[in-house]
C-alpha positions in Angstrom: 0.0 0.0 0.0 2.6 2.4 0.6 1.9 4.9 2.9 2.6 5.4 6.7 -0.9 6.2 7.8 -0.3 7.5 11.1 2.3 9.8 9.8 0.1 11.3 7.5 -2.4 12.1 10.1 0.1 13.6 12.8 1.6 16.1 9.8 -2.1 17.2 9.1 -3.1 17.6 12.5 0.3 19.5 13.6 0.1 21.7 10.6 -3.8 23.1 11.2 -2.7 22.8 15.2 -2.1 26.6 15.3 -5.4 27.7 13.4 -7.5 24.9 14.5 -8.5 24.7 10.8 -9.4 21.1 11.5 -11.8 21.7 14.1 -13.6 24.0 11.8 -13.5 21.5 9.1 -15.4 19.0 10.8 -17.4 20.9 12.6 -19.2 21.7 8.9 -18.7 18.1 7.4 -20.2 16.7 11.3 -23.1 19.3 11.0 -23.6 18.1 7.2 -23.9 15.0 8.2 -26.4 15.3 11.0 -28.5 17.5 9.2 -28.7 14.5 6.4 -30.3 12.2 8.5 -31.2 11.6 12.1 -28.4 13.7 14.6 -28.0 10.4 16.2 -24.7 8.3 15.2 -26.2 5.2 16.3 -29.5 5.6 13.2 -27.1 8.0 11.1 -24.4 6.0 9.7 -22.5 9.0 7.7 -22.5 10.5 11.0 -21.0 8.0 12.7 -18.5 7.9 10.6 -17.8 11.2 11.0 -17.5 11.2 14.3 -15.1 8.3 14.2 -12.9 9.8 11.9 -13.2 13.2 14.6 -12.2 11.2 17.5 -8.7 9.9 16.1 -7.9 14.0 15.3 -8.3 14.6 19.3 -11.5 16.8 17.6 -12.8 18.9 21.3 -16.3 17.9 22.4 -17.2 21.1 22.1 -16.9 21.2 18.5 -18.5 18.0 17.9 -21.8 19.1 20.3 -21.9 22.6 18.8 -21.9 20.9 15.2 -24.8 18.2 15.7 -27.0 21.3 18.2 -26.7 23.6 15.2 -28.2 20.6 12.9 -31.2 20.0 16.1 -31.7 23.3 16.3 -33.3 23.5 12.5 -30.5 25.8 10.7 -31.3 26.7 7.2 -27.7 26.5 6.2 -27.2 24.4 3.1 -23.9 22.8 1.8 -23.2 21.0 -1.5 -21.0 18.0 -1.5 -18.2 18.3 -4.5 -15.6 16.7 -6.1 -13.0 17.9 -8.2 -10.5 15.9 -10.3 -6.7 17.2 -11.3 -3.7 16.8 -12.2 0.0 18.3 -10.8 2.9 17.9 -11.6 4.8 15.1 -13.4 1.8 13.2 -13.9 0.2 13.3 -10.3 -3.1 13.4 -9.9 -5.7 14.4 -6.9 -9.3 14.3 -6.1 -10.5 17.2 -3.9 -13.6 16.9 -1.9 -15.3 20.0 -0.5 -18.2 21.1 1.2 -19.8 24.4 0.4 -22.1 26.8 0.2 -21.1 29.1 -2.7 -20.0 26.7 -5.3 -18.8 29.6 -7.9 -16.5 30.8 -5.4 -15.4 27.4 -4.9 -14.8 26.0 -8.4 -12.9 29.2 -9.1 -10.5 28.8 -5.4 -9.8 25.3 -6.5 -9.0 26.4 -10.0 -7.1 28.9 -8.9 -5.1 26.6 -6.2 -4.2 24.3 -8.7 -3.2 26.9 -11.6 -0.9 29.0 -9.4 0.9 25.6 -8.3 1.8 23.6 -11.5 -1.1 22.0 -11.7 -4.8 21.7 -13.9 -8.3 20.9 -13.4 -9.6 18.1 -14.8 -13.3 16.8 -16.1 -15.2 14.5 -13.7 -13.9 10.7 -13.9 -10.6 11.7 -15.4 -8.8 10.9 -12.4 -11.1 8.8 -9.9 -10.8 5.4 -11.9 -7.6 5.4 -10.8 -8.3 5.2 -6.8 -10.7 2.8 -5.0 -12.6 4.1 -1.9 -10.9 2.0 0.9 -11.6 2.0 4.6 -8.8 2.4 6.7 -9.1 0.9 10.8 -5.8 1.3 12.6 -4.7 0.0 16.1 -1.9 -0.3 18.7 0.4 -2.7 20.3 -1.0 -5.5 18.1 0.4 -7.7 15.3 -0.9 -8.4 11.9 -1.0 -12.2 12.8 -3.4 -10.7 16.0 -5.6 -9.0 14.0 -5.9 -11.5 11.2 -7.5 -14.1 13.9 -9.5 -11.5 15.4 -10.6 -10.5 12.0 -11.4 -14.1 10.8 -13.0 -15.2 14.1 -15.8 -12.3 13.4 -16.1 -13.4 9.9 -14.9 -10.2 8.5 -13.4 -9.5 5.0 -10.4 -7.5 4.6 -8.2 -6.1 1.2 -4.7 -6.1 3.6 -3.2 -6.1 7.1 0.0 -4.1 7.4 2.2 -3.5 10.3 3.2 -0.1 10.9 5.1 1.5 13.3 3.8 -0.1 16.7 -0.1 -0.8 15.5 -1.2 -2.3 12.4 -3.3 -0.8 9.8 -6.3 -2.6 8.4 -7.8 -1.9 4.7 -11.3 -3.1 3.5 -13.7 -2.6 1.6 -16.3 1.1 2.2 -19.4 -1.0 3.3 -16.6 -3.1 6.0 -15.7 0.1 8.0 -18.2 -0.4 10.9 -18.0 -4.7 10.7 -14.0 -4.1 11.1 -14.8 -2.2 14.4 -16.8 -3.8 15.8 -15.0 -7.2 15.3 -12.2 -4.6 17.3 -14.8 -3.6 20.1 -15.8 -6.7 21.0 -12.5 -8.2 21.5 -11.6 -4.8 24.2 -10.5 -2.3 21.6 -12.1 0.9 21.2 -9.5 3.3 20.3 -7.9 3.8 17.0 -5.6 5.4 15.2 -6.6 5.5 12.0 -10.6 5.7 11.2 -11.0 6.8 7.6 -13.3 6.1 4.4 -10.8 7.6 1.9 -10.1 7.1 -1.8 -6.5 5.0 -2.1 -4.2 5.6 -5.5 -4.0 2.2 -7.1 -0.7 3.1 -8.4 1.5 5.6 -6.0 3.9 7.6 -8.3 7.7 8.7 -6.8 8.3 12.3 -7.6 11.8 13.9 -7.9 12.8 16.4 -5.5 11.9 19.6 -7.3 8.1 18.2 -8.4 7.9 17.3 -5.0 8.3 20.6 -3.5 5.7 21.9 -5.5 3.6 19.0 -5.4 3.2 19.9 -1.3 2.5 23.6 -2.2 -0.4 22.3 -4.5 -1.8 20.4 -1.4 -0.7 22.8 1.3 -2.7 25.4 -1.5 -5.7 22.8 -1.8 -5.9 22.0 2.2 -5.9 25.9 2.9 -9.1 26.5 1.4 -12.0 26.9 3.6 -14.4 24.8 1.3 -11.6 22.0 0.8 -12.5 19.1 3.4 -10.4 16.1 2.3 -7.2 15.7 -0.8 -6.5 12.7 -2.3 -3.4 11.8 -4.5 -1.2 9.2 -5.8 2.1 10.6 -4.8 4.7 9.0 -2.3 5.2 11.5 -0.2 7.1 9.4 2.5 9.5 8.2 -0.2 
């Protein structure tokens, strides 16, 4: 698979640390989801998997409560769920999910983000074939031998089990995501490291130095924008 999941999460949360850019992120994509179905993550499954995903960024109660109240409470607020497809440089390519509610203003910040940074929009399903939506379920201080009998004992299906670091990282299929933890929960563990639903590059591409460097200023550009909720891509950026 290729990349170090945990380490991608701690360099996200330490670089929105300072504006709490995260927090305000999924405050909008937690009130979205409540306000799609029932603000209750035991009958709203997007929710719950919201929420999941919230816990492992250390997300403040607060924000969470403040979110799924402003859903109860009847706000007229709308928000459009987007995705955009591009390319940067030497063949990269991204997927760029937002939530908004202006979508001129954002079709023309995403344009802009990847124009200014070597990069180009591209037309819907010019770059998604090329990633699979993947759930990702990390743990601690257990083996991939561990979690491959605790795994097959609940008679759940999984793509791969990789160690890394000290935990191991699970991968399945979208519609696995809550079966994987709660074959976890009831063997005793309920915290994770990794809880994502995220779209994983079939193919990861190794960029040389220079495209790299401006490969992170498209993200960093990308990740900046208010309206931007998640980036996907195919590049190595461990290697």
């Amino acid at each position: 698979m290729g990349r170090k999941w945990n380490n991608i999460k701690e360099k996200k949360a330490s670089k929105d640390a300072n504006t709490s850019r995260i927090y305000a992120k999924f405050g909008r994509e937690i009130y979205v989801a409540a306000k799609q179905g029932e603000p209750n993550p035991e009958s709203n499954q997007a929710l719950r998997v919201v929420l999941e995903r919230a816990k492992t960024y250390s997300v403040p109660k607060t924000i969470i409560d403040r979110a799924i109240e402003k859903a109860k409470g009847g706000s007229e607020e709308i928000f459009d769920e987007l995705r955009y497809e591009g390319f940067g440089p030497n063949g990269s390519m991204l997927i760029v999910d937002a939530l908004t509610n202006n979508v001129n203003r954002t079709a023309s910040d995403v344009r802009a983000a990847f124009g200014k940074n070597g990069g180009n929009m591209g037309v819907s399903g010019s770059v998604a074939y090329m990633f699979d939506a993947t759930a990702v379920i990390g743990v601690e201080d257990k083996s991939a031998d561990d979690v491959l009998e605790l795994l097959m004992e609940a008679d759940v299906d999984v793509r791969d089990i990789l160690e890394e670091d000290e935990g191991v990282i699970v991968y399945a299929e979208p519609d696995q995501f809550h079966a994987v933890q709660e074959a976890f929960r009831n063997a005793g563990i309920t915290d994770f490291t990794v809880a994502e639903l995220t779209m994983l590059a079939q193919n990861e591409l190794t960029l040389p130095e220079d495209s790299q460097a401006q490969f992170e200023k498209l993200i960093d550009a990308l990740e900046d924008l208010e309206d931007v909720q998640q980036v996907y891509h195919n590049v190595d950026l461990e290697g």
